[in-house]
Backbone of each chain as ProteinMPNN parsed JSONL, in Angstrom:
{"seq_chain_A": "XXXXXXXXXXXXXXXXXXXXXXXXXXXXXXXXXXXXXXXXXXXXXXXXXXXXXXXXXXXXXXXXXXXXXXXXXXXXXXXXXXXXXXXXXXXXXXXXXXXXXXXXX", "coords_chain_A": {"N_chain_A": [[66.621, -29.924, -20.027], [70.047, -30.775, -20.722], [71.856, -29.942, -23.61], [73.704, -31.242, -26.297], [75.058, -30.53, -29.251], [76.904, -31.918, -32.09], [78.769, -30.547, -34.55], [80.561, -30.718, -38.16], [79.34, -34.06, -38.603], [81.892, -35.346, -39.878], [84.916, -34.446, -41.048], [87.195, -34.445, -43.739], [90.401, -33.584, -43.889], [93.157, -32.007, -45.92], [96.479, -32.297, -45.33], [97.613, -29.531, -43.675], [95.37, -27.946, -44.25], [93.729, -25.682, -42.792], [90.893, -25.784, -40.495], [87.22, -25.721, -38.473], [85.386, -27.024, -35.777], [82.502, -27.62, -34.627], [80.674, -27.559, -31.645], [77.29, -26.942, -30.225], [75.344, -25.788, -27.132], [72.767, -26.003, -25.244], [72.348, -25.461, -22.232], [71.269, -24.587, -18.706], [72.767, -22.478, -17.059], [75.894, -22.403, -17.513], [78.463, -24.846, -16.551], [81.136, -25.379, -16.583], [82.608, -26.323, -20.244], [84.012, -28.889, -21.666], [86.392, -30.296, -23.813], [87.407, -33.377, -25.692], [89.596, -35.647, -27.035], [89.324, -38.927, -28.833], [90.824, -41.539, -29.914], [90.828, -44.688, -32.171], [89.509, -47.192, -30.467], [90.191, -46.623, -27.929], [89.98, -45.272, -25.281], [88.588, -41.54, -23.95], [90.335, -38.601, -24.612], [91.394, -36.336, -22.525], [91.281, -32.617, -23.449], [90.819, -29.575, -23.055], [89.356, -27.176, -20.9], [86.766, -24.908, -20.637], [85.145, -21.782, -19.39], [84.077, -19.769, -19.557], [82.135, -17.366, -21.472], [84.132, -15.91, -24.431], [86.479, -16.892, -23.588], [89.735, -18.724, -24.204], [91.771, -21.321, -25.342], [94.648, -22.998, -25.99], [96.452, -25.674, -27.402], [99.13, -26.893, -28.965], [98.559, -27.283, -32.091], [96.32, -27.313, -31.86], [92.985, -25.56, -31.256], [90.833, -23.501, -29.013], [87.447, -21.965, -28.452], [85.052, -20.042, -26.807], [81.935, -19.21, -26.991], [78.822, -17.864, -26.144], [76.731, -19.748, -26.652], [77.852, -21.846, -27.97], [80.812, -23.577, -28.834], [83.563, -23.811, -30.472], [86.36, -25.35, -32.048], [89.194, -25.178, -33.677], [91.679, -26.156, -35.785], [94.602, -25.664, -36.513], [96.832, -25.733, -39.878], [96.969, -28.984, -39.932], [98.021, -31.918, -39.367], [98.104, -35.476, -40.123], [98.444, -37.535, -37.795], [96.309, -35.629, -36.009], [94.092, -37.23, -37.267], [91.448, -38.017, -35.451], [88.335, -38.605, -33.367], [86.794, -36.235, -32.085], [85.181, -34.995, -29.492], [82.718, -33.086, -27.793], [81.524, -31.678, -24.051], [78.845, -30.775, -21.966], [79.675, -29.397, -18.842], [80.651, -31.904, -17.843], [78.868, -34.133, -18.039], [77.204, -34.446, -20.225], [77.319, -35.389, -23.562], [78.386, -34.363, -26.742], [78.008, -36.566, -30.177], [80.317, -36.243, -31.256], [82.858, -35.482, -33.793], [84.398, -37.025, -36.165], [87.551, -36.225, -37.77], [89.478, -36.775, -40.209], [92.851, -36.638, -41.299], [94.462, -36.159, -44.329], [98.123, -37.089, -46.047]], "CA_chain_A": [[67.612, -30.986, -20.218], [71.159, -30.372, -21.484], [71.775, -30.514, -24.783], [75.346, -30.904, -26.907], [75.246, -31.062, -30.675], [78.696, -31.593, -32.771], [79.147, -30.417, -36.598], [80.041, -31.289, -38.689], [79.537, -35.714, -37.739], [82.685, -35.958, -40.068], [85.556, -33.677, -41.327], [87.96, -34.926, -44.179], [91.351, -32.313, -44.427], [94.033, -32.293, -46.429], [97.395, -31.744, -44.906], [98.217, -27.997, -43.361], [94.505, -27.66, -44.253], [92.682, -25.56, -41.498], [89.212, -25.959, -40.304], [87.099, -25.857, -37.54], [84.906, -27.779, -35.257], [81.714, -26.744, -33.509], [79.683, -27.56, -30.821], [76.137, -26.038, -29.998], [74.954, -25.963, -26.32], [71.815, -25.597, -24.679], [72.475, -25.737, -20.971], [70.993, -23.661, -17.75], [73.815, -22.293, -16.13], [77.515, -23.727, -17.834], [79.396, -24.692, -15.444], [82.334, -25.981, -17.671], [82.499, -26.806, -21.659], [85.247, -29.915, -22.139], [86.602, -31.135, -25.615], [88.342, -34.247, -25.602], [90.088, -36.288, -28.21], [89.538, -40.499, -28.955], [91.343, -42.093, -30.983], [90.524, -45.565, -32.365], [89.78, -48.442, -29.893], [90.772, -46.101, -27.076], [88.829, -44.138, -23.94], [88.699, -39.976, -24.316], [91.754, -38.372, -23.547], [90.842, -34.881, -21.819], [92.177, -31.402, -23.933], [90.422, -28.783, -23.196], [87.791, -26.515, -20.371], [86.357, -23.72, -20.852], [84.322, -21.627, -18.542], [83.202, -18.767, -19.725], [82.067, -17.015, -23.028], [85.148, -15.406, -24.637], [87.837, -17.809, -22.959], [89.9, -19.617, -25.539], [92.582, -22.404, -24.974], [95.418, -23.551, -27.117], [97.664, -26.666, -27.504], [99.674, -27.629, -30.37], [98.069, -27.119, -33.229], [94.374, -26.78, -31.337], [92.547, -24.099, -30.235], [89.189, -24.114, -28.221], [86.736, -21.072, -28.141], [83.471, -20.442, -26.638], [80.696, -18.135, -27.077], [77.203, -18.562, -24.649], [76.097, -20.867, -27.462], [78.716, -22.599, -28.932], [82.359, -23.455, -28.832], [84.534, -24.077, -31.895], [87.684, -26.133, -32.026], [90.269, -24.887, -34.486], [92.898, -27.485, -35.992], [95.876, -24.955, -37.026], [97.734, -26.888, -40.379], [96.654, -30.195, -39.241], [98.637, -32.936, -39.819], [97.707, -36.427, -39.902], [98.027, -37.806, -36.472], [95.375, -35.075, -35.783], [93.131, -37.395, -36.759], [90.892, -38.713, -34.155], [87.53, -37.933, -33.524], [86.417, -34.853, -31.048], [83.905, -35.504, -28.562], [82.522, -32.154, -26.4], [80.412, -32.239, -23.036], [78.858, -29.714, -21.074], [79.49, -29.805, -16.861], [81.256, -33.362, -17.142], [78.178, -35.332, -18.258], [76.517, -34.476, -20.981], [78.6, -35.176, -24.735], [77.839, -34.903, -28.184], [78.403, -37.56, -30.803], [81.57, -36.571, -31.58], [83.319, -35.338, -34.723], [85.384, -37.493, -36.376], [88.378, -35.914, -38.522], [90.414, -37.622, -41.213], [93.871, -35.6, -42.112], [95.62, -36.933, -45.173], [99.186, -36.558, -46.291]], "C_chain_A": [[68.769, -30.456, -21.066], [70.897, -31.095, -22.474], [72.692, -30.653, -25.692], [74.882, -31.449, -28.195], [76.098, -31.105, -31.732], [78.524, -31.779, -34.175], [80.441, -30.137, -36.984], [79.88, -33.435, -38.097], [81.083, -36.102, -39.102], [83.321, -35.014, -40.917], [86.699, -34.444, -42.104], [89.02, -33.571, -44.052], [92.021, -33.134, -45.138], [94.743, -31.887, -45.291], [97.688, -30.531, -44.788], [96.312, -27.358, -43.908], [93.571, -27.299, -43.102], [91.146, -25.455, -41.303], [88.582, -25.888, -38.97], [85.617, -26.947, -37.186], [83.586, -27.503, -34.389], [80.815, -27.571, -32.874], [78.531, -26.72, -30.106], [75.784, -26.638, -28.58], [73.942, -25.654, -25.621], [71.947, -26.224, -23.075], [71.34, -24.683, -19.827], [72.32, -23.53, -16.619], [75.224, -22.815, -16.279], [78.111, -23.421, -16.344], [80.786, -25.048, -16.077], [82.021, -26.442, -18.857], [84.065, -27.745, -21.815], [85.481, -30.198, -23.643], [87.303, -32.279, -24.498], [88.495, -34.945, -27.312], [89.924, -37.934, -27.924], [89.907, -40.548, -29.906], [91.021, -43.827, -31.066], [90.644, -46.613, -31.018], [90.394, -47.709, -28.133], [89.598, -45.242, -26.069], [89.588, -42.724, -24.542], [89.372, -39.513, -24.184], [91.549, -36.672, -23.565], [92.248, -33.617, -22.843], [92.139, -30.477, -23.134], [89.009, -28.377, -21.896], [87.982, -25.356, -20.533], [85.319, -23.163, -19.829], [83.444, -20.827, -18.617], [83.386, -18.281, -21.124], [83.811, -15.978, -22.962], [86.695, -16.177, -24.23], [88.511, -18.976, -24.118], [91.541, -20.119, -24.962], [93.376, -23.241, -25.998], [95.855, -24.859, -26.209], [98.053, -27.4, -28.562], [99.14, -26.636, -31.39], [96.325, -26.447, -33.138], [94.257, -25.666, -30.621], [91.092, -23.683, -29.771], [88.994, -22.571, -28.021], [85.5, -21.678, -27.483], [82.75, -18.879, -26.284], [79.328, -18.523, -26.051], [76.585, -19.284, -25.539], [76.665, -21.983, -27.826], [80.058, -22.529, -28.452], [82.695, -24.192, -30.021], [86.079, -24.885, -31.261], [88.124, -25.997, -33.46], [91.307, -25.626, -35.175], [93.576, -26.701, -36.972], [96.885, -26.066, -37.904], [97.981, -28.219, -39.222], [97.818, -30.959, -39.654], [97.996, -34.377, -39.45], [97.683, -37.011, -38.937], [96.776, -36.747, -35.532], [93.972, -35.62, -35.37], [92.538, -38.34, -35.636], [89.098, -38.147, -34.291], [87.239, -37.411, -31.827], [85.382, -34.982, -30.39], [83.843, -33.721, -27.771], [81.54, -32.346, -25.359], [80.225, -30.775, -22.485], [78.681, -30.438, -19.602], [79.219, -31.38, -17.111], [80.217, -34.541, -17.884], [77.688, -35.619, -19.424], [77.183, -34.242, -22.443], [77.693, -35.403, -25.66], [78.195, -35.86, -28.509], [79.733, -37.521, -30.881], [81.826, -35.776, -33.493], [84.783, -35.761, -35.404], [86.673, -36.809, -37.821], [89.583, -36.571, -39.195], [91.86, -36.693, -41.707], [94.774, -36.754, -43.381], [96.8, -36.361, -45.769], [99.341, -35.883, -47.618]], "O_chain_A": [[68.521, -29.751, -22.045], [70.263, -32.14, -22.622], [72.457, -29.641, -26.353], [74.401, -32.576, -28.311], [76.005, -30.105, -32.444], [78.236, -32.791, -34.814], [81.276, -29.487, -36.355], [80.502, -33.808, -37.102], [81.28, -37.313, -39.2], [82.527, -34.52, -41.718], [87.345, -35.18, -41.359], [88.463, -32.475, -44.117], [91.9, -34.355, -45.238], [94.194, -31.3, -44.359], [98.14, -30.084, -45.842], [96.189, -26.134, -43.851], [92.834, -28.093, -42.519], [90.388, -24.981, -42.15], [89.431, -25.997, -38.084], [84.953, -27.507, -38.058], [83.843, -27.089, -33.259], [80.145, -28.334, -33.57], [78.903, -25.791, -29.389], [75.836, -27.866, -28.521], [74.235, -24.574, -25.106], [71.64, -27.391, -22.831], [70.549, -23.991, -20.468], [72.669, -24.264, -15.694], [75.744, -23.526, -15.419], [78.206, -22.509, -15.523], [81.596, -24.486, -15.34], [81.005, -27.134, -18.798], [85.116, -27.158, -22.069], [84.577, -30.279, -24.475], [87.592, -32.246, -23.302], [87.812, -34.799, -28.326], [90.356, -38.325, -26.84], [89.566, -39.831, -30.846], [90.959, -44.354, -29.956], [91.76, -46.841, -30.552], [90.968, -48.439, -27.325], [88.526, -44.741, -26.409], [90.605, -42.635, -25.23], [89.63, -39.79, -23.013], [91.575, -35.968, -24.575], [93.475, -33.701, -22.906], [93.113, -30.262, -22.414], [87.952, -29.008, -21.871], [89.057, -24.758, -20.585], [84.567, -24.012, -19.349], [82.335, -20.855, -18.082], [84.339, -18.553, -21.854], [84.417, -15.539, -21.985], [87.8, -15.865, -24.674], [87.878, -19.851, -24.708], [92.298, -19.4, -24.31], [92.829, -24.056, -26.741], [95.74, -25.091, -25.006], [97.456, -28.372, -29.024], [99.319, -25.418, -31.416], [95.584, -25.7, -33.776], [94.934, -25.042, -29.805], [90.262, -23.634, -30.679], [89.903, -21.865, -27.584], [85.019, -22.81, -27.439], [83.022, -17.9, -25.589], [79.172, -19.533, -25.365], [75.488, -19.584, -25.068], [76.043, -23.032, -27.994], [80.462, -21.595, -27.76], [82.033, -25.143, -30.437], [86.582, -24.825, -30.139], [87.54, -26.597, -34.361], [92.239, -25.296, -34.441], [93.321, -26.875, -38.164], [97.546, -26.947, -37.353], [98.706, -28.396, -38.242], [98.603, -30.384, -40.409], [97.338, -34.402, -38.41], [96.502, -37.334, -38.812], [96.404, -37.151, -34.43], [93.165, -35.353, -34.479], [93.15, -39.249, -35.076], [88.717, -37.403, -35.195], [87.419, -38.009, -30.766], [84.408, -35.126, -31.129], [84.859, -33.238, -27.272], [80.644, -33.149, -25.617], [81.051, -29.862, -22.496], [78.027, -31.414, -19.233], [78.207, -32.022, -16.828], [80.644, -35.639, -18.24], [77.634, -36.782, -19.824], [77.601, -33.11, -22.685], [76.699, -36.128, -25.688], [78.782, -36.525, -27.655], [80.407, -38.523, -30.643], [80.858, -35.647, -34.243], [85.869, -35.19, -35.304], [86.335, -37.16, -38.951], [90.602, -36.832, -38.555], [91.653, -35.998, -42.702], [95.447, -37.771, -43.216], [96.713, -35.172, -46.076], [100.402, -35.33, -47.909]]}, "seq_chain_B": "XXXXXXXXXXXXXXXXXXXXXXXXXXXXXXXXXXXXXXXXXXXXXXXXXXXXXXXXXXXXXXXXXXXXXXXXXXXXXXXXXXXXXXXXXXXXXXXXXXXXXXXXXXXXXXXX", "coords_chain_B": {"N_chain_B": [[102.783, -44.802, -13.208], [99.597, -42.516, -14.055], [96.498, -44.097, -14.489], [93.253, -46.02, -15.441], [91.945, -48.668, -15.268], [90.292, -51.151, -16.781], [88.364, -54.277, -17.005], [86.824, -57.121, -18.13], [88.482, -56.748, -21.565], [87.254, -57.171, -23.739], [83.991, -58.838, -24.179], [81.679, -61.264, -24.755], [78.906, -62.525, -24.524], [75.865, -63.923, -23.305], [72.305, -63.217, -23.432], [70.91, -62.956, -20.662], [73.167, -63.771, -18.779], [74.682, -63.342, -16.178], [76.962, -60.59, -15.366], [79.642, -58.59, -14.808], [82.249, -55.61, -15.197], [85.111, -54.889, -14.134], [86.386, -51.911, -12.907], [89.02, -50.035, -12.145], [91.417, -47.21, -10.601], [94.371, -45.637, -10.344], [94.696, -43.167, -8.741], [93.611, -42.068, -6.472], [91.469, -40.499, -6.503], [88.435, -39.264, -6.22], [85.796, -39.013, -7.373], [84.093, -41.142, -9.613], [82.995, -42.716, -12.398], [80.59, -44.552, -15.203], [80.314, -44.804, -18.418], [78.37, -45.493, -21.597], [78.674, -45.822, -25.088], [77.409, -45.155, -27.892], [77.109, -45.484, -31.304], [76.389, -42.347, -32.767], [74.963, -41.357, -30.881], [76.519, -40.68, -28.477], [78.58, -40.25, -25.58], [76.621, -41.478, -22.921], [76.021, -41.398, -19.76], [75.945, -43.757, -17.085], [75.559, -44.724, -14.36], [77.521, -43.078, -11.777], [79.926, -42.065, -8.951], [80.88, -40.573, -5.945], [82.195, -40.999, -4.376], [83.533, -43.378, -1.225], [81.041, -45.672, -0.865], [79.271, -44.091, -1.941], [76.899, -43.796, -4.487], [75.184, -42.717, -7.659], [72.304, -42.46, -10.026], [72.723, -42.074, -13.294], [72.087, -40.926, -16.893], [71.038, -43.42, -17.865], [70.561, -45.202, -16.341], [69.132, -48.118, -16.323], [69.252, -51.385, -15.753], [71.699, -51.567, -14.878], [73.678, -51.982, -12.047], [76.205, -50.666, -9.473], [78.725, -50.652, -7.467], [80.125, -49.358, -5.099], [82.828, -49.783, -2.741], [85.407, -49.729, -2.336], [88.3, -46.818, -2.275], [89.283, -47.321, -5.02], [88.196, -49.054, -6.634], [85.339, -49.242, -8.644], [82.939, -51.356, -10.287], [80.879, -52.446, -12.311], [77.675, -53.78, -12.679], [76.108, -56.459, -14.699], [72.859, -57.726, -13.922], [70.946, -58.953, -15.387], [71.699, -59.213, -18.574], [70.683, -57.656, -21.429], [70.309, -57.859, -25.292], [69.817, -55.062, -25.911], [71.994, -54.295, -24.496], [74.576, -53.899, -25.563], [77.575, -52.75, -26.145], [79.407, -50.185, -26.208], [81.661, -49.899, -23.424], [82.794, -47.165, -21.032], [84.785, -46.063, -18.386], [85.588, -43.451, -16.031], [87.388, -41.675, -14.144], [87.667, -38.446, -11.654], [89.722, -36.182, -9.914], [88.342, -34.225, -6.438], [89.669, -32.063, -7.293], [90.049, -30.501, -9.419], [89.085, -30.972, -13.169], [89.603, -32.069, -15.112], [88.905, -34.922, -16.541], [89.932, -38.715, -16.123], [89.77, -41.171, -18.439], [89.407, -44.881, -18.727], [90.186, -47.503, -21.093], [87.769, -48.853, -22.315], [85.282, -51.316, -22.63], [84.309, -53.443, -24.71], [81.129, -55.322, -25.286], [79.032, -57.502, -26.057], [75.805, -59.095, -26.306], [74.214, -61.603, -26.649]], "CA_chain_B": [[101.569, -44.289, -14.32], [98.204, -42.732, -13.355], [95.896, -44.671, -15.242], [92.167, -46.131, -15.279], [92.271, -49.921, -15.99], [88.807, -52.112, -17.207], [88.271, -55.674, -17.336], [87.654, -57.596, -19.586], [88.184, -55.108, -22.606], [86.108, -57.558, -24.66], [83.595, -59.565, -23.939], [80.458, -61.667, -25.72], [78.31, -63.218, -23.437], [74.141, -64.44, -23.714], [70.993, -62.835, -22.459], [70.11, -63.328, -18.803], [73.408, -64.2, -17.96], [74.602, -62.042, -14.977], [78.447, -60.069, -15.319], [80.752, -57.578, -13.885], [82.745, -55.493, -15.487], [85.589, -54.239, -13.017], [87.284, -50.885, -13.089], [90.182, -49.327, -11.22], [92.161, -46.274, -10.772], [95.486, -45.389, -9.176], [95.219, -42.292, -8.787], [92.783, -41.886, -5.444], [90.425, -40.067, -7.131], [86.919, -39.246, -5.647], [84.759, -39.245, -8.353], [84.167, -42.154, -10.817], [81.568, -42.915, -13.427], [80.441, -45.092, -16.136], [79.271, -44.248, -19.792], [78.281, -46.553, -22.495], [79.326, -44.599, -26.32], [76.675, -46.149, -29.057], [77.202, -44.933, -32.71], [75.66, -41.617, -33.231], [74.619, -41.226, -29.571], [77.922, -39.965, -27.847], [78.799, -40.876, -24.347], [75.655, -41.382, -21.529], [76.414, -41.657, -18.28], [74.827, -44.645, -16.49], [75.713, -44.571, -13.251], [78.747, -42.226, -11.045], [80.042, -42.541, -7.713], [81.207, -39.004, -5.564], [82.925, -40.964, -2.925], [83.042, -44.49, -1.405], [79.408, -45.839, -0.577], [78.008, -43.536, -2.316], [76.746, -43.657, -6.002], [73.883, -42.108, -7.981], [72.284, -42.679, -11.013], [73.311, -40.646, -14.177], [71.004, -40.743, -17.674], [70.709, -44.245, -18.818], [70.931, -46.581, -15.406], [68.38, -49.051, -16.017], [69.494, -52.692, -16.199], [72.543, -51.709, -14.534], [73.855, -51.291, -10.951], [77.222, -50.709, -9.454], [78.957, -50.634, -6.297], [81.902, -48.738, -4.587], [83.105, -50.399, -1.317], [86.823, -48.974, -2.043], [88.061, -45.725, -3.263], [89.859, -47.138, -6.43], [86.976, -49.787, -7.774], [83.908, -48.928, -9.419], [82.88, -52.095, -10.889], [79.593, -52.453, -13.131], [77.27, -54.887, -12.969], [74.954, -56.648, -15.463], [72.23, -58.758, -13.593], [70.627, -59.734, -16.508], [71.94, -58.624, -19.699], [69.854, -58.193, -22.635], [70.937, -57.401, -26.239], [70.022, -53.521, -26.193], [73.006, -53.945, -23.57], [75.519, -54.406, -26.334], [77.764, -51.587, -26.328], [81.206, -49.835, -25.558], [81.505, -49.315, -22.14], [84.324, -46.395, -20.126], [84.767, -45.893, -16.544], [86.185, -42.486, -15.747], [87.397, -40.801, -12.711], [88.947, -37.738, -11.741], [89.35, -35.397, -8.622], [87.984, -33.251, -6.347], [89.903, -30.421, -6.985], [90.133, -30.483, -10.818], [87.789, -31.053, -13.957], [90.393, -33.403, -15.645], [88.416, -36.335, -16.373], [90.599, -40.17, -16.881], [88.947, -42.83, -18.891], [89.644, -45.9, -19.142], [90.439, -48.124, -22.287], [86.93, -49.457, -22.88], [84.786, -52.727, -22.775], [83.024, -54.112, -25.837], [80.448, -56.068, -24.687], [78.617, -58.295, -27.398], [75.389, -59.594, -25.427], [73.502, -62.191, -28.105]], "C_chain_B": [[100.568, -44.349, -13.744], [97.576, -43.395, -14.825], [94.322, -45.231, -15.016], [92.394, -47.587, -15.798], [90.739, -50.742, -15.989], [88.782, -53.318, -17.454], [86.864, -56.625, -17.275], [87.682, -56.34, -20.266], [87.453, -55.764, -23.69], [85.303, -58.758, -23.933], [81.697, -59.843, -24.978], [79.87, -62.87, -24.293], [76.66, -63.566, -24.35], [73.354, -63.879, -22.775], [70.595, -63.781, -21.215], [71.54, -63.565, -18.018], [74.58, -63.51, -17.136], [76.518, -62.236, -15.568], [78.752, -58.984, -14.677], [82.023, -57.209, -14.785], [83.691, -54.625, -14.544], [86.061, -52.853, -13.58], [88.452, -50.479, -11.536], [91.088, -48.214, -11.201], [92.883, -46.201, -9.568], [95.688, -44.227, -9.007], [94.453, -41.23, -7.125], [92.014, -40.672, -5.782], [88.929, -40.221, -6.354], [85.821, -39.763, -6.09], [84.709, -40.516, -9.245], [82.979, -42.632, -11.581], [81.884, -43.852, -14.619], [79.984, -44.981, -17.134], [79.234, -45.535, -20.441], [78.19, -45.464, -23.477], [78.621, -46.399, -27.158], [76.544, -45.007, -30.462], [75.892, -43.569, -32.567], [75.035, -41.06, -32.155], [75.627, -40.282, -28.567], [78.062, -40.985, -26.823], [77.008, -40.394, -23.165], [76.239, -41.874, -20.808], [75.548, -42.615, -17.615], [75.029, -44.451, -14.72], [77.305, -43.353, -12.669], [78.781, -42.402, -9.475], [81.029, -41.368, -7.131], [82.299, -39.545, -4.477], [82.584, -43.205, -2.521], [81.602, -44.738, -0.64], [78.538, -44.57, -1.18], [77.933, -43.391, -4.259], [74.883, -43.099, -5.89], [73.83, -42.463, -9.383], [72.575, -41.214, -12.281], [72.433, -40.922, -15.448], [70.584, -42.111, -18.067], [70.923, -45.582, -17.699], [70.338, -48.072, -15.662], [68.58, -50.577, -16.985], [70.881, -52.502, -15.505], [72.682, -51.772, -13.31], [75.48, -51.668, -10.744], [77.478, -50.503, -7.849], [80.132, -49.729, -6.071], [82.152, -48.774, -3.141], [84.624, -49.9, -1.245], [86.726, -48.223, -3.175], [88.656, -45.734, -4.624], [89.203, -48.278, -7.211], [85.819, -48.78, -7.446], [83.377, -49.946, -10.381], [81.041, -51.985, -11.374], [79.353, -53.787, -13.341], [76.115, -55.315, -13.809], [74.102, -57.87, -14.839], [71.644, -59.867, -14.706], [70.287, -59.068, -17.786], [70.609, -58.885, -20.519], [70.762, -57.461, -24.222], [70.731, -55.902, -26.435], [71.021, -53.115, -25.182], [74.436, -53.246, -24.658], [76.112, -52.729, -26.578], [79.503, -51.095, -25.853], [80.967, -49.371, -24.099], [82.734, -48.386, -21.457], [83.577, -46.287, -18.853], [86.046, -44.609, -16.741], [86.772, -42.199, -14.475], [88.381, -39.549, -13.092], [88.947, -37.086, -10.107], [88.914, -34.927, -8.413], [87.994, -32.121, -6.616], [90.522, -30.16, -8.631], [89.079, -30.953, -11.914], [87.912, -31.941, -14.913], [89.508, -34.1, -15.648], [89.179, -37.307, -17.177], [89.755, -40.868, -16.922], [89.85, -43.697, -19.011], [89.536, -46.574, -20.515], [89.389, -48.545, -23.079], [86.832, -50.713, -22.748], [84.093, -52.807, -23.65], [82.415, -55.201, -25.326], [79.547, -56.102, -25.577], [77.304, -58.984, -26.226], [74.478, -60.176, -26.807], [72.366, -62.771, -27.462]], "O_chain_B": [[100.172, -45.311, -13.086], [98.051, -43.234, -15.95], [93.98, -44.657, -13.982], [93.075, -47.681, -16.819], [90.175, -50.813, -14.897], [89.396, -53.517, -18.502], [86.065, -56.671, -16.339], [87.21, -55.258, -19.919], [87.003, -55.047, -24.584], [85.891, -59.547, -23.194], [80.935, -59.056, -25.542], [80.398, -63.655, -23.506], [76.412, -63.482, -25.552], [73.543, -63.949, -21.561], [70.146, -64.912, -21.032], [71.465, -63.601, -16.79], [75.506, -63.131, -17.852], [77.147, -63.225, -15.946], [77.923, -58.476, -13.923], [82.795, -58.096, -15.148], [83.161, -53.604, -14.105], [86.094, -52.749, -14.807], [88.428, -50.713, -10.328], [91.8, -48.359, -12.194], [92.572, -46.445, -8.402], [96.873, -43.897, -9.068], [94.735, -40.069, -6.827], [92.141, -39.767, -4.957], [88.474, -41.307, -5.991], [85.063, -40.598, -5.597], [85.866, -40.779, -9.572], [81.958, -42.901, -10.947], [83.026, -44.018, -15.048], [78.763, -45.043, -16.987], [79.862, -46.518, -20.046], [77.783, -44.353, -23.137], [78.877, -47.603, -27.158], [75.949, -43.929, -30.466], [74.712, -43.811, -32.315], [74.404, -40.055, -32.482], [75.258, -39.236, -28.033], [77.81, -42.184, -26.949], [76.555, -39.291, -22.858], [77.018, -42.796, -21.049], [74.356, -42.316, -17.556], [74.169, -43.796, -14.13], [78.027, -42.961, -13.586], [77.814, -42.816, -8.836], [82.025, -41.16, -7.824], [83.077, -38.823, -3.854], [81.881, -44.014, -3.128], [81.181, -43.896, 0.154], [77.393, -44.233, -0.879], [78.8, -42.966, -5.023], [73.983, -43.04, -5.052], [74.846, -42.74, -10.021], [72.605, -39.989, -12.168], [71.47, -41.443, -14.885], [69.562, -42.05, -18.752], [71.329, -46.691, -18.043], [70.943, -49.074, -15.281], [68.3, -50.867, -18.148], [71.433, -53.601, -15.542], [71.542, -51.593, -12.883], [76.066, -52.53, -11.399], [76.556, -50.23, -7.081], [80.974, -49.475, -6.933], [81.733, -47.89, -2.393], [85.081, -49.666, -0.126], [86.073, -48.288, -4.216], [88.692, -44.746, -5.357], [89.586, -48.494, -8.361], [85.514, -47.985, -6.556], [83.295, -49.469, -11.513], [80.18, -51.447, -10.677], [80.06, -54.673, -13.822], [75.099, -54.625, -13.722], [74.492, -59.0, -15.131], [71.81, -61.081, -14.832], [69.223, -58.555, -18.132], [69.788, -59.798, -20.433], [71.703, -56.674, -24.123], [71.549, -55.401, -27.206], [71.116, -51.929, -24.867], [75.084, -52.237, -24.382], [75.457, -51.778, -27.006], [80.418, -51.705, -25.299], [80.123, -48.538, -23.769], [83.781, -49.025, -21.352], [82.415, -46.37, -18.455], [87.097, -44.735, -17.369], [86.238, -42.905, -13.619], [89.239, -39.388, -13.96], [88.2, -37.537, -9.239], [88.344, -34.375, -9.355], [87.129, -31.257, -6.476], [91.573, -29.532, -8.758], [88.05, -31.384, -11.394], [87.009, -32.529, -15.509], [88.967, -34.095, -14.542], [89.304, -37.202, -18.397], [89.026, -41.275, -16.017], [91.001, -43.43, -19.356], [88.616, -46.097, -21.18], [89.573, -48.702, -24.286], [87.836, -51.424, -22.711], [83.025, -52.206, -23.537], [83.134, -56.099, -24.887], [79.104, -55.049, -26.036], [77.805, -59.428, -25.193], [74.126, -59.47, -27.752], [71.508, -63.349, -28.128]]}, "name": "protein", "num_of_chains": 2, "seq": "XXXXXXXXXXXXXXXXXXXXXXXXXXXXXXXXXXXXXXXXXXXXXXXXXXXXXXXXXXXXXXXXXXXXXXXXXXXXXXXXXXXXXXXXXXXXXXXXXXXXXXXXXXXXXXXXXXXXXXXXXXXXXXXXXXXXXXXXXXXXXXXXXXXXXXXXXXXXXXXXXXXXXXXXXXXXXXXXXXXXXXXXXXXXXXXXXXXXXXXXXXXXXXXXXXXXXXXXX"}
């Protein structure tokens, strides 16, 4: 059975404070690793796939790795609209909790 | 605007008594699915649908069922709610030929 597990379950920054984000995966066979971003009161809004170990994916400020275990999410000097909290899935179905991140000014 | 649209986006209802929560997308999309997102849990997938007439179940179906008679509903139905229903509900879709997945806005659904 797939398995997605997201650390930390809650990330305070400061402003321009970088950090990262990880997800642990126990799959047979990835077929794709997704991030996405929610923000309050809102459905997931798609960032990020990944396909294979070593493949890494910017935008903005973010930046998505992945290793055959794990993928990390990066938040380059965050800034406060950053936050949201981070959801990952492996092959579409299967998502962690989520990691919610707080940036303050 | 492509988009994913859900209705109601809140609702409180009472055990046993039967609902439908619709979904829709404009974007003719193949695929479409439903999760329910409970604190500390993430997103499960209850049901998905590959095409029209055809759906399958996905980790957490039971108490639910759904239909897809056209290719831009996917509506979810509760025969007879109970309170371990109570929960956020999305409806996704995306295409064949991409990995994109659009959600929708969410339903809170309060079942007492």
């Amino acid at each position: 059975e797939d398995q997605v597990t997201q650390s930390p379950e809650a990330l305070r920054l400061q402003e321009g404070e970088s950090s990262s984000l990880n997800c642990s995966y126990t799959v047979s066979g990835l077929r794709g690793l997704f991030w996405y971003r929610q923000d309050p009161g809102k459905g997931p809004e798609f960032l990020f796939t990944l396909y294979s170990a070593g493949e890494e994916k910017e935008k903005e400020r973010l930046k998505a790795t992945l290793t055959k275990k794990e993928s990390f999410l990066h938040i380059t000097a965050p800034k406060p609209e950053d936050s949201a909290t981070y959801l990952c899935a492996v092959d579409k179905l299967s998502f962690g909790a989520g990691t919610t991140v707080t940036v303050r000014a | 605007e492509a988009q994913v649209t859900q209705n109601p986006r809140y609702l409180i209802t009472v055990t046993g008594k039967k609902l439908t929560v619709t979904c829709s997308q404009n974007m003719n999309h193949e695929y479409m699915s439903w999760y329910r997102q409970d604190p500390g849990l993430g997103l499960r997938q209850i049901y998905y649908s590959m095409n029209v007439e055809v759906t399958d179940k996905g980790d957490v179906p039971e108490g639910y069922k759904v239909s897809r008679k056209e290719k831009r509903n996917f509506p979810l139905i509760l025969e007879s709610p109970s309170p371990n229903q109570t929960s956020l509900y999305f409806c996704a879709s995306r295409g064949t030929s991409t990995d994109t997945q659009y959600f929708g806005p969410g339903t809170r659904l309060t079942v007492l």
